[in-house]
KOLMIMI-730983 format. One record per atom (N, C-alpha, C): atom name; z, x negated, y negated; residue number from 1; residue in one letter. Coordinates in Angstrom, 1 decimal, padded with zeros to 4 digits. Layout:
! KOLMIMI-730983
["CA" [Z X Y] NUM "a"]
...
This chain:
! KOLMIMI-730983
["N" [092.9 -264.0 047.2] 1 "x"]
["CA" [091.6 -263.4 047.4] 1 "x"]
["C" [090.6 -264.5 047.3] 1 "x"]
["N" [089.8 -264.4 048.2] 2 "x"]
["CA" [088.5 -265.3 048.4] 2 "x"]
["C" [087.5 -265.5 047.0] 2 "x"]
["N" [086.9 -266.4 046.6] 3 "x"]
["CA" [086.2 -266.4 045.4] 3 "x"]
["C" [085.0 -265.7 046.1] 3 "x"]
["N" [084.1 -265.7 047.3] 4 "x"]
["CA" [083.2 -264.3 047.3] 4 "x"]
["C" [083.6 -262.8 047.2] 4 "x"]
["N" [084.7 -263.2 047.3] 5 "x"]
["CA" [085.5 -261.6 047.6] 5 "x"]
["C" [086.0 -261.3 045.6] 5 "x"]
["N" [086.3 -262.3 044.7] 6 "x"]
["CA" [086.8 -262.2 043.4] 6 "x"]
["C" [084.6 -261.5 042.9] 6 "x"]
["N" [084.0 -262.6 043.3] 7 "x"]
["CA" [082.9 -262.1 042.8] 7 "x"]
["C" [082.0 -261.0 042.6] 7 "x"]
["N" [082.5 -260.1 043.7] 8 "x"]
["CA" [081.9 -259.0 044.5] 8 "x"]
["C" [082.8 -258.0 043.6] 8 "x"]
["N" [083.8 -258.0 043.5] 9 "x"]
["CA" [084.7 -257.3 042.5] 9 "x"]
["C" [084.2 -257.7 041.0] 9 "x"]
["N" [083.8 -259.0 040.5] 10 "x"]
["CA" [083.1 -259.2 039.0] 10 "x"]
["C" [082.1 -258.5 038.9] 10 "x"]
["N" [081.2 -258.0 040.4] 11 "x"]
["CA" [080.0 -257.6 040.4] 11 "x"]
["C" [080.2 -255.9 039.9] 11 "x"]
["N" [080.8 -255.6 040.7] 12 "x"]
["CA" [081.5 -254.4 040.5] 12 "x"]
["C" [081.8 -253.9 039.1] 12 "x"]
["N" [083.1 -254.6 038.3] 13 "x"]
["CA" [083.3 -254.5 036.8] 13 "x"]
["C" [081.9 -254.3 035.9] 13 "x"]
["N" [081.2 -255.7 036.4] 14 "x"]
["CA" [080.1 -255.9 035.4] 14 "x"]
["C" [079.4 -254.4 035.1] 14 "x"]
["N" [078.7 -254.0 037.0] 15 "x"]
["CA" [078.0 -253.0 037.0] 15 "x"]
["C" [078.6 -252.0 036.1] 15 "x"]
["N" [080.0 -251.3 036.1] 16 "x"]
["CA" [080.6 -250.4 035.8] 16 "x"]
["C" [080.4 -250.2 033.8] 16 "x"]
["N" [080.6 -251.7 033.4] 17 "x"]
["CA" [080.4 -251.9 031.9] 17 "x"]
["C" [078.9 -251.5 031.6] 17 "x"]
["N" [078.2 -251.9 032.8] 18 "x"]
["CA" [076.5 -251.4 032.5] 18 "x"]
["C" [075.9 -249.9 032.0] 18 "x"]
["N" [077.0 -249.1 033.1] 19 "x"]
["CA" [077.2 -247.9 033.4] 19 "x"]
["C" [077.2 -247.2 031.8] 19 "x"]
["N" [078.6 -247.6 031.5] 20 "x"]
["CA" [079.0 -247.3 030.1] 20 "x"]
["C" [077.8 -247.8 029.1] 20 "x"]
["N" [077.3 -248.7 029.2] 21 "x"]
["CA" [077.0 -249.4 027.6] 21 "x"]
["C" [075.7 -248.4 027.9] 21 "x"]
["N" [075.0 -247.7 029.2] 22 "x"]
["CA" [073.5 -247.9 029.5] 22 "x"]
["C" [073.9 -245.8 028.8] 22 "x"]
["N" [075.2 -245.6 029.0] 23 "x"]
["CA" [075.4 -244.1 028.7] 23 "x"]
["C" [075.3 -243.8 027.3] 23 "x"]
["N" [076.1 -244.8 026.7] 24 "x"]
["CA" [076.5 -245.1 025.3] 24 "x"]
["C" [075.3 -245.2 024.6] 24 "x"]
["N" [074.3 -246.3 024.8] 25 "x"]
["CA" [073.1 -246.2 024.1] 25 "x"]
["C" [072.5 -245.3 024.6] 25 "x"]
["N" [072.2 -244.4 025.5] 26 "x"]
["CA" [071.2 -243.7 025.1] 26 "x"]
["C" [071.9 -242.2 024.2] 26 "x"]
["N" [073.3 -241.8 024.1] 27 "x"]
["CA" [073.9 -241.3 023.1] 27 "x"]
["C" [072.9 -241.2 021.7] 27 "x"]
["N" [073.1 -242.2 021.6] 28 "x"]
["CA" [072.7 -243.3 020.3] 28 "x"]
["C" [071.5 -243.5 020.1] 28 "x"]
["N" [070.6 -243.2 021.2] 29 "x"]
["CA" [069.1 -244.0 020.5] 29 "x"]
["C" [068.4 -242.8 019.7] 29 "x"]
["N" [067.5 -243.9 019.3] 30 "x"]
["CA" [066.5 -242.7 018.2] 30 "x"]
["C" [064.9 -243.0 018.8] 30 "x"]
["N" [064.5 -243.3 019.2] 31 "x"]
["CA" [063.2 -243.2 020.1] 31 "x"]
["C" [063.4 -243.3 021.4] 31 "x"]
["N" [062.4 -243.0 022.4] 32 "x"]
["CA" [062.0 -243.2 023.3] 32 "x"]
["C" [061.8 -244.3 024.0] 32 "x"]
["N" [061.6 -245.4 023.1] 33 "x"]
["CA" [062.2 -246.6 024.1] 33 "x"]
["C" [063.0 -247.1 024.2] 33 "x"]
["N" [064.0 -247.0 023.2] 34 "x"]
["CA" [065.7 -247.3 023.9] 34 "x"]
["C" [066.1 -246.3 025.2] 34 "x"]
["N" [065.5 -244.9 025.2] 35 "x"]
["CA" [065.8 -244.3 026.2] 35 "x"]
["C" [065.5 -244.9 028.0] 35 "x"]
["N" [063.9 -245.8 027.5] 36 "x"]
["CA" [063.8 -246.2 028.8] 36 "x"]
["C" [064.7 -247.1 029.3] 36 "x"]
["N" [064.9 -247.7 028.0] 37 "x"]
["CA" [065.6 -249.2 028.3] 37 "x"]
["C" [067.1 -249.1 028.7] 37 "x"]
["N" [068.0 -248.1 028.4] 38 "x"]
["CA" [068.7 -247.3 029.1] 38 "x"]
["C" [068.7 -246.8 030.7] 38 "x"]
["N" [067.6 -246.3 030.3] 39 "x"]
["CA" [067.2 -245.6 031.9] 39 "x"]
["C" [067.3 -246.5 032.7] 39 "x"]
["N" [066.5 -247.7 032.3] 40 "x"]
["CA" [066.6 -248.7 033.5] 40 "x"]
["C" [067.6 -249.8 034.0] 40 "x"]
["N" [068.2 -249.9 032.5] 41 "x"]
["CA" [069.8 -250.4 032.8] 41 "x"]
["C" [070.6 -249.6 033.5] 41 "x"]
["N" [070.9 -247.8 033.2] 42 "x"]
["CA" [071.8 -247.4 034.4] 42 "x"]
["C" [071.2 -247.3 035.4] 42 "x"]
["N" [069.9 -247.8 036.0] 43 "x"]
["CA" [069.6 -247.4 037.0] 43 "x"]
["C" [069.7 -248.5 038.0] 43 "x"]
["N" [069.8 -250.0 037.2] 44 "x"]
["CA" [070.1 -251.1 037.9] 44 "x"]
["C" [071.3 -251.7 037.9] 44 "x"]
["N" [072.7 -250.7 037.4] 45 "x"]
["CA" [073.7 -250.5 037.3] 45 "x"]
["C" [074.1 -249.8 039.2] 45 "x"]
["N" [073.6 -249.1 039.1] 46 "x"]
["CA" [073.5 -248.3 040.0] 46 "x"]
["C" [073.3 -249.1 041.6] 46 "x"]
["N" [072.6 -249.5 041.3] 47 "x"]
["CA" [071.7 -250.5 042.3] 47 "x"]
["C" [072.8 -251.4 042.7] 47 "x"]
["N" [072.9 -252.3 041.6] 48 "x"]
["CA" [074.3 -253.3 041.6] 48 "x"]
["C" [075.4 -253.0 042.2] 48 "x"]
["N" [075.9 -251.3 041.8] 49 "x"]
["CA" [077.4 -251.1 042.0] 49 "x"]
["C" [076.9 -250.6 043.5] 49 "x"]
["N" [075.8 -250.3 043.6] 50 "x"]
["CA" [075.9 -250.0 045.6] 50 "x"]
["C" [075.8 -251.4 046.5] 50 "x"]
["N" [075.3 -252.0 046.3] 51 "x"]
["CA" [075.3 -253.1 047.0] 51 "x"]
["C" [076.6 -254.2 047.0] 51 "x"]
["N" [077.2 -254.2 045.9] 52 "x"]
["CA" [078.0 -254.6 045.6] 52 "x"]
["C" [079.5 -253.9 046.6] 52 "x"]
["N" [079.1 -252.7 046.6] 53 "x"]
["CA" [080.0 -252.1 047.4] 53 "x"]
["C" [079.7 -252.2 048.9] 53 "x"]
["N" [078.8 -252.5 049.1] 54 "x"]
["CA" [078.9 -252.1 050.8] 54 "x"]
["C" [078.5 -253.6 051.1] 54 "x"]
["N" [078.4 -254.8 050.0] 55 "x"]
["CA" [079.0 -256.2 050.5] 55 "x"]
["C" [080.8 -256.3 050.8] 55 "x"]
["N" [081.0 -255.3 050.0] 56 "x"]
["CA" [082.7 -255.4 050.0] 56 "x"]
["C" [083.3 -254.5 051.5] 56 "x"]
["N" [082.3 -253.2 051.9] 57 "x"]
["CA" [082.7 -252.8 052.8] 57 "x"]
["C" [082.5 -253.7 054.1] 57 "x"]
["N" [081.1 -254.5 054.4] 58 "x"]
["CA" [080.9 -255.7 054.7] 58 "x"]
["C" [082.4 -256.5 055.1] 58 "x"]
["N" [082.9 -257.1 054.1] 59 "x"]
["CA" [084.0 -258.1 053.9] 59 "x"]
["C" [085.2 -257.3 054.7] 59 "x"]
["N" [085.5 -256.3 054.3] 60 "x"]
["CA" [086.9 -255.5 054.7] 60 "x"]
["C" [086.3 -255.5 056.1] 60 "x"]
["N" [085.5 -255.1 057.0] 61 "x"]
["CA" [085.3 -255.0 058.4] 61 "x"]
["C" [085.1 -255.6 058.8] 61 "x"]
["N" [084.8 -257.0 058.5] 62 "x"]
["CA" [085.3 -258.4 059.0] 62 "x"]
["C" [086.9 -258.9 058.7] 62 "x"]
["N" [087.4 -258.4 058.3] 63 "x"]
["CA" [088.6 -259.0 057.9] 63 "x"]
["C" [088.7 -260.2 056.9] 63 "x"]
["N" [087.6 -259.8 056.3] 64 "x"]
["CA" [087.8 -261.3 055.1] 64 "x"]
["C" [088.4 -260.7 053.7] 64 "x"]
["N" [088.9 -259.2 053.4] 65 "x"]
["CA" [088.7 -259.1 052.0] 65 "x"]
["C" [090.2 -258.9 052.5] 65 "x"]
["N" [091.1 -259.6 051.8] 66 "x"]
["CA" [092.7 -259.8 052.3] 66 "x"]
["C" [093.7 -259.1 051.5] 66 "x"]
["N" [093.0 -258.4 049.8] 67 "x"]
["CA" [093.8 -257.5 049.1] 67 "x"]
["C" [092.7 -256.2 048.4] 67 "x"]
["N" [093.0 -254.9 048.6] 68 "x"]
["CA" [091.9 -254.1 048.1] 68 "x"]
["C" [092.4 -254.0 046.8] 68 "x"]
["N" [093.6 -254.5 046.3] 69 "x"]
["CA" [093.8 -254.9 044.6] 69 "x"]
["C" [092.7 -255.5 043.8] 69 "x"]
["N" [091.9 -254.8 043.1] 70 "x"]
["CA" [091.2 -255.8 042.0] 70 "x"]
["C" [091.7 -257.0 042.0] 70 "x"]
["N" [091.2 -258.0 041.7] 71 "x"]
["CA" [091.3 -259.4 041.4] 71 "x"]
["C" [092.0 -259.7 039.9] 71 "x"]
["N" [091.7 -258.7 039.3] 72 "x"]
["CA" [092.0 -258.7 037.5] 72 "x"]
["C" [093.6 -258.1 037.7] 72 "x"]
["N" [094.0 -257.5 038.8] 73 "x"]
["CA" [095.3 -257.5 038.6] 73 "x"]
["C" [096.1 -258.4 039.3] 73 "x"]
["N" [095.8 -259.3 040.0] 74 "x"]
["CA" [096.4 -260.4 040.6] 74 "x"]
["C" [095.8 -261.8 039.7] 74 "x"]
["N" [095.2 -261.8 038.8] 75 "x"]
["CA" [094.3 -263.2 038.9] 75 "x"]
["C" [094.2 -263.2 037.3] 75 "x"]
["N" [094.7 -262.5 036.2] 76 "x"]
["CA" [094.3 -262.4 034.6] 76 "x"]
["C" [093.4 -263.2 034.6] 76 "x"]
["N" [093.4 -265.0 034.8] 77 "x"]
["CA" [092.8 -265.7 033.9] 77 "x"]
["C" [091.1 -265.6 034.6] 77 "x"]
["N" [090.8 -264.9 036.0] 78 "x"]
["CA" [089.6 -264.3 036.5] 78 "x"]
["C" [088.6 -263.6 034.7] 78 "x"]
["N" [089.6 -263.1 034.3] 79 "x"]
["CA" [089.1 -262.3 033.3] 79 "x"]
["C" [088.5 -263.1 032.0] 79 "x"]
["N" [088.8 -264.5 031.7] 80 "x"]
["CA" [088.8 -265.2 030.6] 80 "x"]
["C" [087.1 -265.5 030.5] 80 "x"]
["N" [086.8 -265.5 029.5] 81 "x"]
["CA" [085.5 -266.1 029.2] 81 "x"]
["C" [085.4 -267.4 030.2] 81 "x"]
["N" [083.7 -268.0 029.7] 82 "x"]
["CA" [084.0 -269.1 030.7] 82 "x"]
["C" [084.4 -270.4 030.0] 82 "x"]
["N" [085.2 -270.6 028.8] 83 "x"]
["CA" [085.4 -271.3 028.3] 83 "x"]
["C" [087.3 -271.4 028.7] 83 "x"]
["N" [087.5 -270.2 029.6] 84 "x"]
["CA" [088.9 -270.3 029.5] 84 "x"]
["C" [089.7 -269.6 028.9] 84 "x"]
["N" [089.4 -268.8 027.6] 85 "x"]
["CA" [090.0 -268.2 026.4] 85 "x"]
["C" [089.9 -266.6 026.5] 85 "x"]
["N" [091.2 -266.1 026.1] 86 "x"]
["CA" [090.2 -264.9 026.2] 86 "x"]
["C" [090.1 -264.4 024.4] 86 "x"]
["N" [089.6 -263.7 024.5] 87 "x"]
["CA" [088.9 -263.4 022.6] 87 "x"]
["C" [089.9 -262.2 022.4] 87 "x"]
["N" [090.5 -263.2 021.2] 88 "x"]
["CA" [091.9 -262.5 020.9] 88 "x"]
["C" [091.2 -261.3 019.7] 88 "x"]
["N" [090.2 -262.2 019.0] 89 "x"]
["CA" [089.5 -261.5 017.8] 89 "x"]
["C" [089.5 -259.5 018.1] 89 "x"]
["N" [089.1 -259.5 019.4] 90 "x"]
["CA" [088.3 -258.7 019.5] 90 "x"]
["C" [089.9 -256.9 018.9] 90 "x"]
["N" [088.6 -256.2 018.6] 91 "x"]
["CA" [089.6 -255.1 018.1] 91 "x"]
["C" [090.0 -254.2 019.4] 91 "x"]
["N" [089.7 -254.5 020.5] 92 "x"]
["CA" [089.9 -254.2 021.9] 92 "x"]
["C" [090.9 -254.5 022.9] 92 "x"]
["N" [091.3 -255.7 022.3] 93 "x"]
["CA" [092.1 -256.8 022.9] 93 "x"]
["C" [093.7 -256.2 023.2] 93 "x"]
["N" [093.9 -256.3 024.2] 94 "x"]
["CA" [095.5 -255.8 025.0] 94 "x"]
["C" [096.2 -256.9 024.6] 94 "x"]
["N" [097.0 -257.0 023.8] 95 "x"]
["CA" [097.8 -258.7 023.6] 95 "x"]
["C" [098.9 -258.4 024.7] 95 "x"]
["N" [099.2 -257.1 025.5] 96 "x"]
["CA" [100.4 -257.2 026.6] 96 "x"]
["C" [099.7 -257.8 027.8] 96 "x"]
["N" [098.7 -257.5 028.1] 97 "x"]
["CA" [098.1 -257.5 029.6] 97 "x"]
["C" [096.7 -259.0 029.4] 97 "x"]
["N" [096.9 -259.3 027.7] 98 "x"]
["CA" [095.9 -260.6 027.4] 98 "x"]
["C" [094.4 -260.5 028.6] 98 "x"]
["N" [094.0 -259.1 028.2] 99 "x"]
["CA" [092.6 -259.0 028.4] 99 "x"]
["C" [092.3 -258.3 027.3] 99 "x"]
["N" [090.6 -258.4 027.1] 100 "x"]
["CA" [089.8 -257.1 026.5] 100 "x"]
["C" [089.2 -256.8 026.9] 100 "x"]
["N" [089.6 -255.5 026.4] 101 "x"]
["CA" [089.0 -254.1 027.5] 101 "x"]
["C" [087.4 -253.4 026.4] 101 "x"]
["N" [087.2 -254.2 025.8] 102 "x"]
["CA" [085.8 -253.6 024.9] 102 "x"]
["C" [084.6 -253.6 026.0] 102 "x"]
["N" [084.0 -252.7 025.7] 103 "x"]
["CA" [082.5 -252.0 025.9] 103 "x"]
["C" [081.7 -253.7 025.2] 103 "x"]
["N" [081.8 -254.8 025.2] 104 "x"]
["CA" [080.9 -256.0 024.3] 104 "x"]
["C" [081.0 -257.1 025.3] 104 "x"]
["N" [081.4 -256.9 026.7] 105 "x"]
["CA" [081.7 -257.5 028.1] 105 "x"]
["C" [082.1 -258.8 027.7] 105 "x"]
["N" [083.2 -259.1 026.6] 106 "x"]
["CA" [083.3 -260.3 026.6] 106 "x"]
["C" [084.7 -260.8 027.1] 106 "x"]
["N" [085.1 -259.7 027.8] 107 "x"]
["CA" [086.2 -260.5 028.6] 107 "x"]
["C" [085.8 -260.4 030.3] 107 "x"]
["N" [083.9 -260.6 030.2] 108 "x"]
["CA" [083.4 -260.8 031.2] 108 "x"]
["C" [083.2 -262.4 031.6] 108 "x"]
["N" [082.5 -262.8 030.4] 109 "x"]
["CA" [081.6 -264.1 029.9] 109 "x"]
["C" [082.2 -264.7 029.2] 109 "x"]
């Protein structure tokens, strides 16, 4: 897979974690401005995961996106912080599949 084509899929994940954390907190808040601040994170969650998608539909109708497999299942170390590692600490952590799958995006960054 192409590294704009891996990206466009990071873009994708990221948005999707947005999705979650932007649902999650407003679960959880107790005033009205975590509510906005929510609101405007799923809302530019939203934004992200459409554009993001119809750069990918973009790619497939040109013939550049060469597997509709995620990248995270061909590519694990795509998944690693950018230090290379992935954060074993975390109480999230898959030690079979050596990702983490936590809502704390750090097996984003």
């Amino acid at each position: 897979m192409k590294p704009c084509d891996k990206n466009i899929e990071r873009t994708l994940q990221i948005a999707a974690k947005m999705i979650k954390l932007a649902e999650k907190g407003n679960e959880e808040r107790e005033d009205t401005g975590c509510g906005i601040l929510y609101g405007v994170l799923l809302d530019s969650a939203y934004k992200l995961k459409r554009l993001a998608e119809k750069e990918k539909g973009n790619h497939l109708n040109k013939d550049w996106w060469k597997t509709d497999k995620p990248f995270w299942d061909t590519d694990p170390p795509a998944m690693r912080g950018t230090s290379g590692q992935v954060n074993t600490d975390c109480q999230d952590f898959n030690k079979e599949k050596s990702v983490c799958v936590c809502e704390n995006l750090c097996s984003i960054f």
